[in-house]
PyMOL Python script that loads the backbone (N, CA, C, O; Angstrom):
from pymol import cmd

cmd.read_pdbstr("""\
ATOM      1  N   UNK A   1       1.412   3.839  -9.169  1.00  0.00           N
ATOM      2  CA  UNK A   1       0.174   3.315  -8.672  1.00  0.00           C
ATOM      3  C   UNK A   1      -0.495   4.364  -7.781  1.00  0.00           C
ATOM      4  O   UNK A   1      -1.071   5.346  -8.249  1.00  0.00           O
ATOM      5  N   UNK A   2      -0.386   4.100  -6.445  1.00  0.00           N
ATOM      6  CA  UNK A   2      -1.164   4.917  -5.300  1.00  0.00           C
ATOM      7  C   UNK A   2       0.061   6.088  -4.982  1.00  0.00           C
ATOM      8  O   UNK A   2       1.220   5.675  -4.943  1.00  0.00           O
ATOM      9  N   UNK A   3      -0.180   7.397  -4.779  1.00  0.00           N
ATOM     10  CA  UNK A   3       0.718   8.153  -4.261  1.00  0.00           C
ATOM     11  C   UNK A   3       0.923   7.974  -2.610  1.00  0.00           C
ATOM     12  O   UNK A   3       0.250   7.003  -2.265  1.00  0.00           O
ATOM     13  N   UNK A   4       1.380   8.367  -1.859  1.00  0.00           N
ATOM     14  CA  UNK A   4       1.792   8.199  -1.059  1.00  0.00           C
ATOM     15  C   UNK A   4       0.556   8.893   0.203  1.00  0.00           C
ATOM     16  O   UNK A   4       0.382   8.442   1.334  1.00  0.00           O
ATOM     17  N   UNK A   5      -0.184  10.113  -0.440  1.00  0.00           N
ATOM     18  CA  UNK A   5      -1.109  10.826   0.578  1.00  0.00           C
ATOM     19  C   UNK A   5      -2.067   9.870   0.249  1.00  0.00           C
ATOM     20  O   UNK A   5      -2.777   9.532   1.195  1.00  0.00           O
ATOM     21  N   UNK A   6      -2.338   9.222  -1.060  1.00  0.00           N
ATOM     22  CA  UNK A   6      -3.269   8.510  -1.525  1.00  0.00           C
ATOM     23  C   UNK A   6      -3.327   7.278  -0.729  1.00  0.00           C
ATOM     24  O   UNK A   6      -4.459   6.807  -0.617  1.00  0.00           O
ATOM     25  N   UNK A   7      -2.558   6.767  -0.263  1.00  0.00           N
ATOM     26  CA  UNK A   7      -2.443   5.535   0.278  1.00  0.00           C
ATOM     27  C   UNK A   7      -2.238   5.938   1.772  1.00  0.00           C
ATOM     28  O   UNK A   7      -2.360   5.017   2.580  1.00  0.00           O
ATOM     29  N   UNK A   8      -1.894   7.392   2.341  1.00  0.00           N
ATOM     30  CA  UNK A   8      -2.462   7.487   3.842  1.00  0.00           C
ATOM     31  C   UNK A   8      -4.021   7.636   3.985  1.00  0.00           C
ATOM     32  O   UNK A   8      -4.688   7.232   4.938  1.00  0.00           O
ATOM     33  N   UNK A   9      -4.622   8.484   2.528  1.00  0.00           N
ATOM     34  CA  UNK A   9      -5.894   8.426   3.146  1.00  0.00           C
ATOM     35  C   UNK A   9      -6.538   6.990   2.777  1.00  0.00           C
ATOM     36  O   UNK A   9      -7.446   6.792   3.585  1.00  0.00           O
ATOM     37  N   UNK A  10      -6.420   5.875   1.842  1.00  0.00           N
ATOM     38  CA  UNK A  10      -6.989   4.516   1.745  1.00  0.00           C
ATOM     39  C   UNK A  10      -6.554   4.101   3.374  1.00  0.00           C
ATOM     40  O   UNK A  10      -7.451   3.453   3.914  1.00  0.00           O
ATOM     41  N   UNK A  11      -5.864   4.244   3.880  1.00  0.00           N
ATOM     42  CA  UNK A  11      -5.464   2.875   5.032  1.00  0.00           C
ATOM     43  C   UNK A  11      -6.283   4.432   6.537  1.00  0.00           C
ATOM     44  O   UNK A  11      -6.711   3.968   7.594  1.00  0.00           O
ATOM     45  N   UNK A  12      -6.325   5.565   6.389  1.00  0.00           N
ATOM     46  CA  UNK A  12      -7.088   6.387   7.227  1.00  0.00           C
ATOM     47  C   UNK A  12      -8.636   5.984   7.117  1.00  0.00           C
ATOM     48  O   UNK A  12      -9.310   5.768   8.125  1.00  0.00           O
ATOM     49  N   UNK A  13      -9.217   5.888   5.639  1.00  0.00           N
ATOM     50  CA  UNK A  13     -10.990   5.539   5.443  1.00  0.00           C
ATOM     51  C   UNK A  13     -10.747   4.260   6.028  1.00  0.00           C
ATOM     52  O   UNK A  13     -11.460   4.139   7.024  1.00  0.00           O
ATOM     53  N   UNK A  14      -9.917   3.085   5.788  1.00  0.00           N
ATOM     54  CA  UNK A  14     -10.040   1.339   5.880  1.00  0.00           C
ATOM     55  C   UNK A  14     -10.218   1.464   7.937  1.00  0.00           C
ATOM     56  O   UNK A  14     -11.285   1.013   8.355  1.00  0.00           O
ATOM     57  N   UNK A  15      -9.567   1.837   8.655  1.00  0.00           N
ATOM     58  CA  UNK A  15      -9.498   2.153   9.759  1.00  0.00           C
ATOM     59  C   UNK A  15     -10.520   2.974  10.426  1.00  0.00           C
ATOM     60  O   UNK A  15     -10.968   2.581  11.503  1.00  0.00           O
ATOM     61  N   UNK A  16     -11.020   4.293   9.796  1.00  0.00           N
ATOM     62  CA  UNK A  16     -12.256   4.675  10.392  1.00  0.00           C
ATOM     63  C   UNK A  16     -13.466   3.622   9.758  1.00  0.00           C
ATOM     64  O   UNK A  16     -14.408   3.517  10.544  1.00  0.00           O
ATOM     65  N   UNK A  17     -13.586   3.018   8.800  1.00  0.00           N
ATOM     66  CA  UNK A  17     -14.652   2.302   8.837  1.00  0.00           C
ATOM     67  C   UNK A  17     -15.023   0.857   9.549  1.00  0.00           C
ATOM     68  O   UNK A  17     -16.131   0.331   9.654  1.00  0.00           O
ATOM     69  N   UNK A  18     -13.910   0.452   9.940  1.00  0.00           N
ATOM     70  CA  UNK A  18     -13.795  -0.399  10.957  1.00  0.00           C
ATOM     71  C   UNK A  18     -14.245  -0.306  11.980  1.00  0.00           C
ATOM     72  O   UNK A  18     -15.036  -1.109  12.475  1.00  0.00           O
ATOM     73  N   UNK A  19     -13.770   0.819  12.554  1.00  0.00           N
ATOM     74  CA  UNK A  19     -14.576   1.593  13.617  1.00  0.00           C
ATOM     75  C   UNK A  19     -16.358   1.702  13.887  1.00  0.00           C
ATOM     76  O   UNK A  19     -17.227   1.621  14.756  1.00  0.00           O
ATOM     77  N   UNK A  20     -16.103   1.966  12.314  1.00  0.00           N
ATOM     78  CA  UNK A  20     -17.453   2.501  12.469  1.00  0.00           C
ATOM     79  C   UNK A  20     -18.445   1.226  12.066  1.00  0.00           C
ATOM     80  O   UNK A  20     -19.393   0.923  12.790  1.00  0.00           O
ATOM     81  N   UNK A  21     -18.239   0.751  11.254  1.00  0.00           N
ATOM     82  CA  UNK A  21     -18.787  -0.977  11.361  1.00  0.00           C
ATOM     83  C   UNK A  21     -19.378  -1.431  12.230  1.00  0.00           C
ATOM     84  O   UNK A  21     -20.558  -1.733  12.411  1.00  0.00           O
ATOM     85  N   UNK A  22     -17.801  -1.508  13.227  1.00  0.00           N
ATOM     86  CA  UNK A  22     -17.858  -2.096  14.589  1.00  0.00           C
ATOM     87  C   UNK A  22     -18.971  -1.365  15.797  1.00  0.00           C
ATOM     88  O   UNK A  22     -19.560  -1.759  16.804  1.00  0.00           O
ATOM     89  N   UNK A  23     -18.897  -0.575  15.321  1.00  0.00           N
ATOM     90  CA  UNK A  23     -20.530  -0.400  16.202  1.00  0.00           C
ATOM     91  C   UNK A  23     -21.243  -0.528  15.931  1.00  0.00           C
ATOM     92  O   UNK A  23     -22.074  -0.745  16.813  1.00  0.00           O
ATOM     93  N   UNK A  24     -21.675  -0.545  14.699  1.00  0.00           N
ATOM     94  CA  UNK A  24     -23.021  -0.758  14.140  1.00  0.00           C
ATOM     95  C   UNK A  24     -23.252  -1.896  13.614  1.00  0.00           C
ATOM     96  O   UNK A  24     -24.137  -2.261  12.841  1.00  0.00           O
ATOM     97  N   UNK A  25     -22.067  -2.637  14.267  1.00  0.00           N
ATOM     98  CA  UNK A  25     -22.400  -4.893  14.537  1.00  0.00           C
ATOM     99  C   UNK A  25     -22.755  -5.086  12.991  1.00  0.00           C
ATOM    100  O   UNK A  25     -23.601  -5.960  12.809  1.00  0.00           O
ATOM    101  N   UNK A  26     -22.314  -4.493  11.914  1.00  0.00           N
ATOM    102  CA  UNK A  26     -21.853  -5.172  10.301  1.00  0.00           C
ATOM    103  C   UNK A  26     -21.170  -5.538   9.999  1.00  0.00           C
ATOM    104  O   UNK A  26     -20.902  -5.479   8.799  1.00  0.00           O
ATOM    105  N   UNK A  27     -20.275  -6.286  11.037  1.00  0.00           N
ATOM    106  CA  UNK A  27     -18.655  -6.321  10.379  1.00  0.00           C
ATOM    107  C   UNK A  27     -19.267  -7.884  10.116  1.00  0.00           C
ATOM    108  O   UNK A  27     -18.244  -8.361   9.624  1.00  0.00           O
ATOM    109  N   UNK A  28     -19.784  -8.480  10.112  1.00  0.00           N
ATOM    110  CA  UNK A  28     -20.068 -10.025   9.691  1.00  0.00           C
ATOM    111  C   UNK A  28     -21.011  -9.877   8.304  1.00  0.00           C
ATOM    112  O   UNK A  28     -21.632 -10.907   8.045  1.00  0.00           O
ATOM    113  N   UNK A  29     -21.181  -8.949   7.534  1.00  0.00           N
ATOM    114  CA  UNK A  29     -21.846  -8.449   6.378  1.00  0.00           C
ATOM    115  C   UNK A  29     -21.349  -9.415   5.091  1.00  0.00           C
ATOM    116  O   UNK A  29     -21.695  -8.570   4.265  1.00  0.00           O
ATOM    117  N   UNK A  30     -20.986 -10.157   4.517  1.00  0.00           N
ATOM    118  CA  UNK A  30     -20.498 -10.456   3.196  1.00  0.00           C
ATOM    119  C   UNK A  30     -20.217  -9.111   2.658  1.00  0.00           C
ATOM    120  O   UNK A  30     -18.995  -9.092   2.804  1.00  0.00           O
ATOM    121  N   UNK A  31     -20.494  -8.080   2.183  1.00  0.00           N
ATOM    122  CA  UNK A  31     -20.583  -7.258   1.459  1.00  0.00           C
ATOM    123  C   UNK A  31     -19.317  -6.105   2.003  1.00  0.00           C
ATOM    124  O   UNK A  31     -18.506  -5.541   1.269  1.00  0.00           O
ATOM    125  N   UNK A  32     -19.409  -6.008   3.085  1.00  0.00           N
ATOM    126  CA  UNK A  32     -18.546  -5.132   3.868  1.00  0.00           C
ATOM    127  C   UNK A  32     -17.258  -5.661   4.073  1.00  0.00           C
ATOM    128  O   UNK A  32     -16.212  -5.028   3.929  1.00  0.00           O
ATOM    129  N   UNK A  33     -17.395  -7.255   4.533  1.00  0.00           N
ATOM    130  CA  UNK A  33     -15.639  -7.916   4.610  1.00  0.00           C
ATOM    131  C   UNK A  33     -15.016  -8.398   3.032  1.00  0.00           C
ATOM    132  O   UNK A  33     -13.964  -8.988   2.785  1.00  0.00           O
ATOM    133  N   UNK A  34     -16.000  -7.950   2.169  1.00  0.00           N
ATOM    134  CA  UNK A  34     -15.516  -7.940   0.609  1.00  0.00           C
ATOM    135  C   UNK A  34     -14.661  -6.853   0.685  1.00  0.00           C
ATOM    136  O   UNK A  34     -13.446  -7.030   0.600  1.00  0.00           O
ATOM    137  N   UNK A  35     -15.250  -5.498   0.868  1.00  0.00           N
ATOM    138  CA  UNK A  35     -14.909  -4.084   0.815  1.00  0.00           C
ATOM    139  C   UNK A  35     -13.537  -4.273   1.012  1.00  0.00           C
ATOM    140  O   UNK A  35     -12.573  -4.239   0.247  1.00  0.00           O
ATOM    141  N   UNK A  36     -13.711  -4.551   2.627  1.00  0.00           N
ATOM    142  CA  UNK A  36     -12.522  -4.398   3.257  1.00  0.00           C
ATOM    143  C   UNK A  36     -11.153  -5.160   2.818  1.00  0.00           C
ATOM    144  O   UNK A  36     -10.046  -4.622   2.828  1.00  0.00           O
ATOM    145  N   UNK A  37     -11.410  -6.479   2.437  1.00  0.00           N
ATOM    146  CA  UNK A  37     -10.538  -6.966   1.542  1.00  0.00           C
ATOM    147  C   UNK A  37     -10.002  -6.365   0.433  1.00  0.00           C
ATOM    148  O   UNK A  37      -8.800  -6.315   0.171  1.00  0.00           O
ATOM    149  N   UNK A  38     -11.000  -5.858  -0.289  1.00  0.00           N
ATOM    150  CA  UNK A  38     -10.236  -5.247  -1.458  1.00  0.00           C
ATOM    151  C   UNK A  38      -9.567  -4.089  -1.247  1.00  0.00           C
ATOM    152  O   UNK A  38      -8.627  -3.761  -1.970  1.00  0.00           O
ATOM    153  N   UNK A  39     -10.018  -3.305  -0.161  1.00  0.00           N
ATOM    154  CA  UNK A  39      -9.109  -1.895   0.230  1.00  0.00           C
ATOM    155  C   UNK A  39      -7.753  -2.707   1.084  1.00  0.00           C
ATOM    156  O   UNK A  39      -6.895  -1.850   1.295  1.00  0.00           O
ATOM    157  N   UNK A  40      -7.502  -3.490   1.394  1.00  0.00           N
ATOM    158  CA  UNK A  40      -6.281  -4.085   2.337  1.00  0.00           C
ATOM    159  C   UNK A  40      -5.612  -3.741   1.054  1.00  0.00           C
ATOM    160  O   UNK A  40      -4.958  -2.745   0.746  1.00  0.00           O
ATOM    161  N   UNK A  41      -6.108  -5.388   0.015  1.00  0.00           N
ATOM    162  CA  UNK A  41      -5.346  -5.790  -1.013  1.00  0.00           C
ATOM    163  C   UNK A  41      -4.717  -4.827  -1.792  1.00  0.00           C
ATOM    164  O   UNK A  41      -3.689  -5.031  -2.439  1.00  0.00           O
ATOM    165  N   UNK A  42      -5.377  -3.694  -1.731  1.00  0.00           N
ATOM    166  CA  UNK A  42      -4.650  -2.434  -2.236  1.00  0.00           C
ATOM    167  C   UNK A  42      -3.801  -1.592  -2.052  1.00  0.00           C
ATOM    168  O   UNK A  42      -3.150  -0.818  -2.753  1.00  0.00           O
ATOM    169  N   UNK A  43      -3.927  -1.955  -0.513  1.00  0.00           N
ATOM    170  CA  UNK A  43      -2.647  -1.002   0.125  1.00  0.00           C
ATOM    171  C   UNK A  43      -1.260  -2.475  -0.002  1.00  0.00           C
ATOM    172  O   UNK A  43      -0.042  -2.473  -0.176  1.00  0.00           O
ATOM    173  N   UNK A  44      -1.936  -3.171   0.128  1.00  0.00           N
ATOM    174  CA  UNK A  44      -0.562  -4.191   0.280  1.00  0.00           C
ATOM    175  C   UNK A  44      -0.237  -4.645  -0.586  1.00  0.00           C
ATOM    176  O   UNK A  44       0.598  -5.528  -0.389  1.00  0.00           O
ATOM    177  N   UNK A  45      -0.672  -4.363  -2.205  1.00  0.00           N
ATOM    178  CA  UNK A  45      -0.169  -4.206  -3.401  1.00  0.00           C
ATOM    179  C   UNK A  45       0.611  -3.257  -3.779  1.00  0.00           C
ATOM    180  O   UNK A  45       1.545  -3.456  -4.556  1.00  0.00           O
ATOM    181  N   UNK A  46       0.337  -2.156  -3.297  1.00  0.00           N
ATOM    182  CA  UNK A  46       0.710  -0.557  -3.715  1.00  0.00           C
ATOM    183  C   UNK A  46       2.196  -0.481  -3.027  1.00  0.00           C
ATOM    184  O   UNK A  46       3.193  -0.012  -3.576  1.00  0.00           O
ATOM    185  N   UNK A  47       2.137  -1.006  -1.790  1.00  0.00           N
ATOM    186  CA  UNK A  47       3.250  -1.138  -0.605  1.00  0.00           C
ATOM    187  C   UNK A  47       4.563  -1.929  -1.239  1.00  0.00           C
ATOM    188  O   UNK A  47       5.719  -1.549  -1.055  1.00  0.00           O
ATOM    189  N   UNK A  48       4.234  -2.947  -1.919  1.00  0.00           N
ATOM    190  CA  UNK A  48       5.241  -4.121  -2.498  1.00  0.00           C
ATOM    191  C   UNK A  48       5.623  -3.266  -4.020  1.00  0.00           C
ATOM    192  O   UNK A  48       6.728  -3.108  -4.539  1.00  0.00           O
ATOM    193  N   UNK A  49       4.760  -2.970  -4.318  1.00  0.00           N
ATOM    194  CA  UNK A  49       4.663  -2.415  -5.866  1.00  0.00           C
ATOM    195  C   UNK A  49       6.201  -1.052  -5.405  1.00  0.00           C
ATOM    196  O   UNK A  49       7.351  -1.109  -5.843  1.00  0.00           O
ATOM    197  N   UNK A  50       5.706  -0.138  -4.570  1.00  0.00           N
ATOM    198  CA  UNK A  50       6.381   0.789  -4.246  1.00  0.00           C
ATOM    199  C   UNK A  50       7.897   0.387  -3.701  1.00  0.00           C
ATOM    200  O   UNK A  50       8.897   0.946  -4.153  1.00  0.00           O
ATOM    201  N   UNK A  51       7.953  -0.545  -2.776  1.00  0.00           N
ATOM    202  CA  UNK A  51       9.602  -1.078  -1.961  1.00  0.00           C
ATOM    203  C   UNK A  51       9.950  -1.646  -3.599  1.00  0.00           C
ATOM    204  O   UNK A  51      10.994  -1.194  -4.071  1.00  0.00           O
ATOM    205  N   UNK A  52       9.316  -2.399  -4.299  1.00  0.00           N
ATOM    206  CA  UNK A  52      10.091  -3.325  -4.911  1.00  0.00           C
ATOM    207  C   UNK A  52      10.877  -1.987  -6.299  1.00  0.00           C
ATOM    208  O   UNK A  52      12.003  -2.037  -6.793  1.00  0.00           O
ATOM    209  N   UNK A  53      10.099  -1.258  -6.488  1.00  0.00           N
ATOM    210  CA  UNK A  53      10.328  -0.005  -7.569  1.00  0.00           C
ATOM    211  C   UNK A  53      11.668   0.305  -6.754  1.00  0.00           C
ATOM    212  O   UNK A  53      11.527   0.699  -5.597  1.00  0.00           O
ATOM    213  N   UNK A  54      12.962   0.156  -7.272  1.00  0.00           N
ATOM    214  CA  UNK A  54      13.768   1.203  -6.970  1.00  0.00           C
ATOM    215  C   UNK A  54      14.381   2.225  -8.616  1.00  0.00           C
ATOM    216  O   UNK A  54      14.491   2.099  -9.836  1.00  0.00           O
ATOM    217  N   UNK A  55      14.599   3.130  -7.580  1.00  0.00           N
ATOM    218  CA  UNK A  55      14.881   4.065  -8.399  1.00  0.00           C
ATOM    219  C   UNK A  55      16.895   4.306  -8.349  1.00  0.00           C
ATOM    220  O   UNK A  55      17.619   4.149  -7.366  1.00  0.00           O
ATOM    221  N   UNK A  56      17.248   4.658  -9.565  1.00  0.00           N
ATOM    222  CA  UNK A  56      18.649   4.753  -9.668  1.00  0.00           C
ATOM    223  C   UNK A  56      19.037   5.982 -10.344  1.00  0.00           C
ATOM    224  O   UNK A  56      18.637   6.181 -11.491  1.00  0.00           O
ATOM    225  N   UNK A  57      19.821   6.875  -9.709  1.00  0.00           N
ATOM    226  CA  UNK A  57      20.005   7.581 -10.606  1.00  0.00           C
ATOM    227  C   UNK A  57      21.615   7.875 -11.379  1.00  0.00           C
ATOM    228  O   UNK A  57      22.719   7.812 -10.838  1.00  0.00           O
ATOM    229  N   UNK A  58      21.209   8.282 -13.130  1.00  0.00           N
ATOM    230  CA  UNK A  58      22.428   7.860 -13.748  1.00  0.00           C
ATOM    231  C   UNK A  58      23.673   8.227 -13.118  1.00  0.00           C
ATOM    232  O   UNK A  58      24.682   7.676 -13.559  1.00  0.00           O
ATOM    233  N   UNK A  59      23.802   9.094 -12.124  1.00  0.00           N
ATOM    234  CA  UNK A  59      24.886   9.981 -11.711  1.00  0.00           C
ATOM    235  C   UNK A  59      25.734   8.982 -10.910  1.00  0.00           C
ATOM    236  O   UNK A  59      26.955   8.881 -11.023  1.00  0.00           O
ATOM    237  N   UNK A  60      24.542   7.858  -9.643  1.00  0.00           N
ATOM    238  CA  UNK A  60      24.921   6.945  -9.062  1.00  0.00           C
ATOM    239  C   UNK A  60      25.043   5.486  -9.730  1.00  0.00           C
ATOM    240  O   UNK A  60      25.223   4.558  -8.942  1.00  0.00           O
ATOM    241  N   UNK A  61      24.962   5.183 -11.132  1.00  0.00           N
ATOM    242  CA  UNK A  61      25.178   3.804 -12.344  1.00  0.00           C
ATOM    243  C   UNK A  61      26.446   3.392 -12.077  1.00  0.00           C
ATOM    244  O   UNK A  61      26.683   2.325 -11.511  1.00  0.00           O
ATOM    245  N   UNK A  62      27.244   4.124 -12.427  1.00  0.00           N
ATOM    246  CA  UNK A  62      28.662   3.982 -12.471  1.00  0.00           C
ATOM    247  C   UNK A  62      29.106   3.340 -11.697  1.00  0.00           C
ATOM    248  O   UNK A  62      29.550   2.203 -11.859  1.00  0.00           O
ATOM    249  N   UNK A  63      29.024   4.532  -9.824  1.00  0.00           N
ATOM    250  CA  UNK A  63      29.897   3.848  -8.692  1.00  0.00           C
ATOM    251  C   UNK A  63      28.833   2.255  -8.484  1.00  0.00           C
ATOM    252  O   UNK A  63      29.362   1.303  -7.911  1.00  0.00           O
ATOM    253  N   UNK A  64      27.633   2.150  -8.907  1.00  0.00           N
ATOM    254  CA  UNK A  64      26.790   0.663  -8.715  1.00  0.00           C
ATOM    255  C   UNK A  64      27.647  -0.295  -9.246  1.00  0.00           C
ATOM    256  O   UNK A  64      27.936  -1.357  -8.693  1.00  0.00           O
ATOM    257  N   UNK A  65      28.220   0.257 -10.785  1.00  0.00           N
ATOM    258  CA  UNK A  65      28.686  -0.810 -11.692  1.00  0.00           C
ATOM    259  C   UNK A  65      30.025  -1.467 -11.121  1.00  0.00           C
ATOM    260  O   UNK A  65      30.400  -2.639 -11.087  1.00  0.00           O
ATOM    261  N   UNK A  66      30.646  -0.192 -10.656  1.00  0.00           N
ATOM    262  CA  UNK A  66      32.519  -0.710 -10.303  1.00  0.00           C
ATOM    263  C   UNK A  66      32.075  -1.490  -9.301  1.00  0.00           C
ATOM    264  O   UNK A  66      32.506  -2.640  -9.219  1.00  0.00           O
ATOM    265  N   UNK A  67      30.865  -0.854  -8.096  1.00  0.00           N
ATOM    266  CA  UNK A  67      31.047  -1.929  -7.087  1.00  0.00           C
ATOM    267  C   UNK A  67      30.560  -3.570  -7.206  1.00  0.00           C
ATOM    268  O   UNK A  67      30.521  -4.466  -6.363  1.00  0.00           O
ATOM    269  N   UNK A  68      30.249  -3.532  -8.492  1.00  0.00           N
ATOM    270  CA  UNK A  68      29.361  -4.750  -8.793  1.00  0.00           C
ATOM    271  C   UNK A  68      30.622  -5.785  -9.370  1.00  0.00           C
ATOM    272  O   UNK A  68      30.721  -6.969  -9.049  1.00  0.00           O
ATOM    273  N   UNK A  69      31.388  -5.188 -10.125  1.00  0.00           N
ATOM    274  CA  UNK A  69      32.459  -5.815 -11.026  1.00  0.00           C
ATOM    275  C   UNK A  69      33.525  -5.814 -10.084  1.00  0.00           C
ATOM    276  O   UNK A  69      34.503  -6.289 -10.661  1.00  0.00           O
ATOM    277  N   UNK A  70      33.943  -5.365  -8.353  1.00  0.00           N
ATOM    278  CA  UNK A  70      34.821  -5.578  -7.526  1.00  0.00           C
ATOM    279  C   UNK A  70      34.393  -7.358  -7.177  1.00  0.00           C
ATOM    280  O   UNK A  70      35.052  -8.003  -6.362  1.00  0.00           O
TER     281      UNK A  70
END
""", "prot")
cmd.dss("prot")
cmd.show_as("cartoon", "prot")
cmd.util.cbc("prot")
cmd.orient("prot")
């Protein structure tokens, strides 16, 4: 999905534009708390998507398997 710099700079833009919103009194916009929703939903898709992915490698299958069948 998102690489990892990819998803520091989504949650770096989601945070400076907050900021910057917030001064310029749009954060009550429809249009802008859409935005922002969908950039969350993305990092906190990407986040679950990523923990839940594990990776195994064949070298470590084996000692997984014996300890599974103890």
């Amino acid at each position: 999905m998102l690489s990892n710099n990819q998803s520091l700079i989504l949650t770096g833009f989601l945070a400076g534009s907050i900021f910057v919103f917030g001064i310029l009194d749009i954060l009550d916009n429809f249009v802008v708390l859409t935005g922002f929703t969908l950039v969350f939903l993305a990092i906190i898709i990407n986040l679950i998507y990523t923990i839940s992915k594990v990776k195994v490698n064949p070298k470590n299958q084996d000692d997984i398997n014996k300890k599974a069948s103890l």
